[in-house]
N, C-alpha and C positions, 0 to 999 in steps of 0.2 A: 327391309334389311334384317331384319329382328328373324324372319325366318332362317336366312343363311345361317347367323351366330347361333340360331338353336341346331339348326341339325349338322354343323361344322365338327364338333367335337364327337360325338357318334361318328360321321363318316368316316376320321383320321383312327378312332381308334379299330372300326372295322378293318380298313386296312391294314394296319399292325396285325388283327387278330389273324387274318389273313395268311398275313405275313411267317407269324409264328409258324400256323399251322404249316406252310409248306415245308419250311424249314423242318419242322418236327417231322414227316412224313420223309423228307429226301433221305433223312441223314439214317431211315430205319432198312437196318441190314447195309451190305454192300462190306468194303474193305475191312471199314474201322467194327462191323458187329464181333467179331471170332474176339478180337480185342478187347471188347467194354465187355464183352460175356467172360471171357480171363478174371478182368477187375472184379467183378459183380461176383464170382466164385473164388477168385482167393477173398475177397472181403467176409464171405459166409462163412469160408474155411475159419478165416481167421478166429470168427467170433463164436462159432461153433469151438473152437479148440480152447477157447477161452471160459465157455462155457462149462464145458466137460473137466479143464483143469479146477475151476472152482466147484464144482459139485465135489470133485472128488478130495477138495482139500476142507469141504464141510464132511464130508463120510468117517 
């Protein structure tokens, strides 16, 4: 039985790992992409504007 309890925890977490990856893989592109690439560029916008305000408030 010592064999089970060794390779039980490995198995369960394979599966999770599994798991993630599909999930990571489904969720790439499709409806919600045009959406999270919106977020992901006003987030750049923002910090770039952020940037450039403070450069120019050292000049």
């Amino acid at each position: 039985m010592d064999y089970v309890s060794a390779l039980l925890p490995p198995a369960v977490m394979a599966v999770f790992f599994i798991g993630v990856i599909r999930v990571i893989v489904k969720t790439q592109g499709g409806a919600n992409k045009a959406k999270e690439d919106a977020v992901v560029d006003a987030a750049l916008a923002r910090a770039e504007g952020a940037r450039q305000a403070s450069a120019a408030k050292d000049a």
